[in-house]
C-alpha positions in Angstrom: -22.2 53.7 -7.2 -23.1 50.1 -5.9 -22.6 49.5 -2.3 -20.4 52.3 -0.7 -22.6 55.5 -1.7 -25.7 54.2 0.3 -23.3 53.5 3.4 -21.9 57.0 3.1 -25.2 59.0 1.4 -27.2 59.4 5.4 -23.2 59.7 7.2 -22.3 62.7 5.0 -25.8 64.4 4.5 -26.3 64.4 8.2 -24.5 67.9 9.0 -26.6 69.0 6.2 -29.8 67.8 7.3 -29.4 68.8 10.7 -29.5 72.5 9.7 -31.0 74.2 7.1 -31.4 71.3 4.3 -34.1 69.7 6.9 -36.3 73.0 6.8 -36.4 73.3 3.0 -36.9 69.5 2.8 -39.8 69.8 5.7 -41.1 72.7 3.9 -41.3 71.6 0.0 -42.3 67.9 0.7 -45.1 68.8 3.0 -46.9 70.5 0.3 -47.6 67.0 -1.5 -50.9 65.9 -1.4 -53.1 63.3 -2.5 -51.4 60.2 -4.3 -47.5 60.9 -4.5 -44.8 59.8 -6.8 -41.2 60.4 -5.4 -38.6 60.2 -8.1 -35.0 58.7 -6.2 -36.3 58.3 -2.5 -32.5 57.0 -1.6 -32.7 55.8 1.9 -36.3 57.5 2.7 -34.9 60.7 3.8 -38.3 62.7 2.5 -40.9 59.9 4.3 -41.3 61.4 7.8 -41.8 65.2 5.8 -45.2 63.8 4.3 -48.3 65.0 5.8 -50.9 65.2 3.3 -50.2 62.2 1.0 -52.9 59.4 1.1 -50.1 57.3 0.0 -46.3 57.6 -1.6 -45.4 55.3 -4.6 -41.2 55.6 -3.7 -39.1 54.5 -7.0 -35.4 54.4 -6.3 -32.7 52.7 -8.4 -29.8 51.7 -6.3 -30.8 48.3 -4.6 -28.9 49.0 -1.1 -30.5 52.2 -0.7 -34.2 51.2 -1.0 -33.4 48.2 0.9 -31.9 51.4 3.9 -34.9 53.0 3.2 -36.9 50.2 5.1 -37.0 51.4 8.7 -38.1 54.8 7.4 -41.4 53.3 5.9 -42.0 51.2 9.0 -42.0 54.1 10.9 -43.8 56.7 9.0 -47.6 57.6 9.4 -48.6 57.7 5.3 -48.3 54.0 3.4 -45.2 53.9 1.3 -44.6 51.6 -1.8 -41.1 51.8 -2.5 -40.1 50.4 -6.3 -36.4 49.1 -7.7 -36.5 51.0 -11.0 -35.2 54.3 -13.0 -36.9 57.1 -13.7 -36.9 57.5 -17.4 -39.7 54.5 -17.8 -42.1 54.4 -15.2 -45.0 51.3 -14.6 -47.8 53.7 -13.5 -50.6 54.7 -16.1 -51.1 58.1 -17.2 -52.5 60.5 -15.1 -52.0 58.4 -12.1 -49.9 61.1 -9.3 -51.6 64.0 -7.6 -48.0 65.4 -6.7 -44.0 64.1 -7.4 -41.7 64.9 -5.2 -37.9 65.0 -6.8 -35.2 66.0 -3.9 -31.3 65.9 -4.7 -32.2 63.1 -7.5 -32.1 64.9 -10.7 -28.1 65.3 -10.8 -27.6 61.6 -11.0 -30.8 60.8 -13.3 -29.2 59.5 -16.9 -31.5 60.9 -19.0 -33.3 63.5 -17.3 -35.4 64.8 -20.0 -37.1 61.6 -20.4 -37.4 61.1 -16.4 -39.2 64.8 -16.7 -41.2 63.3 -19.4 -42.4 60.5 -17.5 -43.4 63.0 -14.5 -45.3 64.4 -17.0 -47.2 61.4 -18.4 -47.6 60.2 -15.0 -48.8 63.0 -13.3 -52.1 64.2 -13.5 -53.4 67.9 -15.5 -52.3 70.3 -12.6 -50.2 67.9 -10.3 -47.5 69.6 -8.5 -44.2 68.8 -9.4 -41.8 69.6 -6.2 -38.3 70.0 -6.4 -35.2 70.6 -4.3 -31.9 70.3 -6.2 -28.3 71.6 -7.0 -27.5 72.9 -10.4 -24.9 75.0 -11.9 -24.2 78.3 -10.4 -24.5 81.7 -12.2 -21.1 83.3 -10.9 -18.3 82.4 -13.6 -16.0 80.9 -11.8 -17.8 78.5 -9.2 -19.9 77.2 -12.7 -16.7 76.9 -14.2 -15.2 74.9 -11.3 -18.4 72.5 -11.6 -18.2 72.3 -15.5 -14.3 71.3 -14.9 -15.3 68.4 -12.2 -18.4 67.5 -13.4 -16.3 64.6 -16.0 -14.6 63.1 -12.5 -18.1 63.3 -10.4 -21.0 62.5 -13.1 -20.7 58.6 -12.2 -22.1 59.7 -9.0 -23.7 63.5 -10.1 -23.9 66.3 -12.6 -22.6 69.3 -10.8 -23.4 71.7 -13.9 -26.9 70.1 -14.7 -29.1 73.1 -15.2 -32.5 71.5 -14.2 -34.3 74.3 -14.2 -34.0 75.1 -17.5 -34.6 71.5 -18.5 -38.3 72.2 -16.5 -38.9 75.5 -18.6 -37.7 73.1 -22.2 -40.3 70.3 -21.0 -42.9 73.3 -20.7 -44.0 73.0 -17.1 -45.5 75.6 -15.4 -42.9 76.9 -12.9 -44.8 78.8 -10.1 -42.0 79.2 -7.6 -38.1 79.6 -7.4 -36.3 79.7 -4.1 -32.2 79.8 -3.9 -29.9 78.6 -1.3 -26.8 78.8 -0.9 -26.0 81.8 -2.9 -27.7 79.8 -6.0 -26.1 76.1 -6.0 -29.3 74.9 -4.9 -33.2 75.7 -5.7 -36.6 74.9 -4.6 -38.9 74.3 -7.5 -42.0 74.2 -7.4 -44.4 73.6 -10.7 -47.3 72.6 -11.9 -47.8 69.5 -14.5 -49.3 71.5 -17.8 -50.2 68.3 -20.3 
């Protein structure tokens, strides 16, 4: 990815967020509470969505991102801790987050059952897990079309990655589904059963 996907990311998600990917963002991350862990906070997108964190413990990655993410934790009303690290091993002791917060991350995760792993450790009995992301459609030929491109893109994302069922594998407690955009992308929202 190194320098040129940060410079791009907030350029070409802007018509995006301008319309209805701003609501659903606005929407899911403003139901984390207490002490949050967000997995791939890119350029802070998510921080000026939080209104009932005490604080957000921000891991991202890609250096040039978190260092973009800067002006959006100067500016944003909860404390933000942003981190330089993956999400398949995580500092934090068990039990630590109240709610995680995952939006358009979990296509370009490595390892995503062990990321999902650690959002389990990490979280506490009951947290909410929160997620918005893409995942391979239902309709035979658009999931075909991903599973065909997914070799050229997966340096920068998984287009087929079926989270969803990677959260019903890891045994989560999925309380609510909501699809957009005939199905390429979902709201998740779960609940951390340890």
């Amino acid at each position: 990815m190194g320098n040129l996907f940060p410079r791009v990311y907030d350029m070409a998600m802007l018509p995006l967020e301008r319309t209805k990917f701003n609501k659903i963002r606005k929407a899911l991350v403003s139901k984390a509470s207490g002490r949050v862990l967000e997995i791939g906070s890119g350029t802070g997108i998510n921080f000026p969505y939080y209104r009932n964190a005490s604080q957000v413990d921000a891991i991202e990655p890609n250096p040039v991102m978190n260092k973009r993410s800067n002006k959006r934790i100067e500016s944003s009303r909860i404390p933000i801790q942003p981190y330089l690290m993956k999400a398949e091993k995580l500092p934090f002791a068990d039990s630590t987050f109240d709610s995680v917060v995952a939006t358009l991350v979990f296509c370009t995760i490595p390892e995503p059952v062990k990321a999902i792993q650690e959002i389990q450790r990490v979280g506490k009995p009951g947290a909410k897990i929160l997620l918005f992301e893409h995942v391979r459609m239902n309709q035979k030929l658009l999931g075909k079309a991903q599973d065909l491109l997914t070799p050229t893109w997966k340096k920068i994302c998984h287009l087929n990655r079926n989270t969803l069922e990677l959260l019903t594998q890891a045994n989560v407690s999925i309380k609510k589904i909501d699809r957009h955009f005939k199905g390429l992308f979902l709201t998740i929202e779960c609940l951390n059963e340890k």
